[in-house]
Steps between C-alpha positions, in 0.01 A plus 500: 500500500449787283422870676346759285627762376272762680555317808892583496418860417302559763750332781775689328288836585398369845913479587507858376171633646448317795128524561174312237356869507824656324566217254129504385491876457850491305418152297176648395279207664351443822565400812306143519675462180790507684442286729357252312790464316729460778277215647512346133873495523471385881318197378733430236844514681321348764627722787375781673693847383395750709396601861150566543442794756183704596516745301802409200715241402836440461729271331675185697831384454432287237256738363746791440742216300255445263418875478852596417534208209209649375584842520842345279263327267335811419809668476621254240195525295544875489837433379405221258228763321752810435749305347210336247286727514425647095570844687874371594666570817277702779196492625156484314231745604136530440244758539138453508234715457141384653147572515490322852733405723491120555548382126794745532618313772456187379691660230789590660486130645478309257866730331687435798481151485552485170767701489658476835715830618256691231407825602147584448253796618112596446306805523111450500327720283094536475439513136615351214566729301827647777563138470561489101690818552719390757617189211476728245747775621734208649457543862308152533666195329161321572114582546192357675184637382168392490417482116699371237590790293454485124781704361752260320775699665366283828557167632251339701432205718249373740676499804310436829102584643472612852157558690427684799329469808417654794559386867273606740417393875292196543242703713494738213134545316635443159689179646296238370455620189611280182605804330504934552530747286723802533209707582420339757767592744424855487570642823728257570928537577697278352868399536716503186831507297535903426640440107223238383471654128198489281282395821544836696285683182251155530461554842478879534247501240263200639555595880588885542437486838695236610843566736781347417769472721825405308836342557798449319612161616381164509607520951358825513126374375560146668521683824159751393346180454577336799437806733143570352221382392460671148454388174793404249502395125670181447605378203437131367878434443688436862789766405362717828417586844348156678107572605446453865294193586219713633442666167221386187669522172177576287580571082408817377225441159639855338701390166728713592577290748608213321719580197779427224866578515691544157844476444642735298836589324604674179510278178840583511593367807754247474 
């Protein structure tokens, strides 16, 4: 039997955290993530972990054994990386500066289980241009923008596409529509992240007159979602909220709903 990497982390933070909502919110993922990922490892050991209750779960004898043996496995992989890391002894950190906010947290991901203990932050920027700057003047060690820039002092790669949607009730008019256009929800309110980036000038422009009621966390707009029945974007990658049964997920046709991430690091970057 072989258990994942990710799948360690994340019991490791449940120990710490105690509840799907907190560990999703401070392992930059989602809460059916989560859970998946405990059920994957459920399957595997072949045991149940936890104790299912109405509202939250909770680890079982047997589950909090293998939670602290993972909580030392990450431990010793922090350890491990300082002492070879090309940086020597302490603890790497990253900073990432993004034109949107889920490549960025993808981002920070995808460096903390590479480099387990790491230390890495984002700020989401809407332009590009504060996003070159930010690498330039050495307060982002890494970029995500939408366009390859030319300059030779750059380094570019493709590095992930994400598309948006928008879920709506079922007894909505739009609902059976193939696709909508951002226009077309004039009028409309719509749930939402408040830092999204370059979106919040797309949108603004196409629908003005559109409210948008915002949240910080990933709980907060779960929980907007649940308790109403207005609209939410929803991105194509599952690194969010979970859509309620009782909503359409319809794609939106605008291209700049469906776009390119770059990215991007000085050509002197090590």
């Amino acid at each position: 039997m072989f258990v994942e990497t990710y799948i360690l982390r994340l019991l490791a933070g449940f120990l710490e955290y105690g509840t799907l909502s907190t560990v999703a919110d401070k392992l930059y993922t989602s809460q059916p993530a989560v859970s998946r990922a405990f059920k994957k490892l459920e399957d595997e050991i072949g045991a149940p972990l936890f104790e299912r209750k109405k509202n939250r779960i909770e680890l079982n004898e047997k589950g909090r054994t293998v939670a602290e043996y993972a909580k030392r496995i990450m431990d010793l992989q922090g350890e491990m990386m300082e002492k070879v890391s090309p940086q020597g002894a302490g603890t790497r950190t990253f900073s990432i500066a993004s034109v949107a906010i889920l490549p960025a947290m993808r981002m920070v991901q995808e460096l903390q289980e590479k480099y387990p203990g790491a230390q890495v932050t984002y700020e989401v920027i809407d332009n590009e241009a504060g996003v070159l700057k930010a690498l330039n003047e050495g307060s982002a060690d890494i970029g995500i923008t939408l366009k390859a820039p030319r300059a030779k002092k750059y380094r570019a790669e493709k590095y992930m596409q994400e598309r948006l949607s928008i879920a709506l009730p079922k007894k909505h008019p739009l609902a059976k529509r193939k696709s909508i256009r951002l226009r077309e929800l004039r009028g409309e309110t719509i749930i939402q992240r408040s830092n999204v980036g370059f979106w919040e000038q797309v949108k603004r422009k196409k629908i003005p007159d559109v409210t948008f009621i915002k949240h910080d966390s990933v709980k907060g707009i779960s929980k907007l979602i649940e308790q109403s029945s207005l609209l939410t974007f929803v991105s194509d990658h599952k690194f969010d909220y979970e859509i309620p049964k009782d909503r359409k997920i319809v794609p939106l046709a605008d291209r700049e709903m469906n776009v390119e991430f770059f990215k991007v690091t000085l050509a002197s970057t090590p």
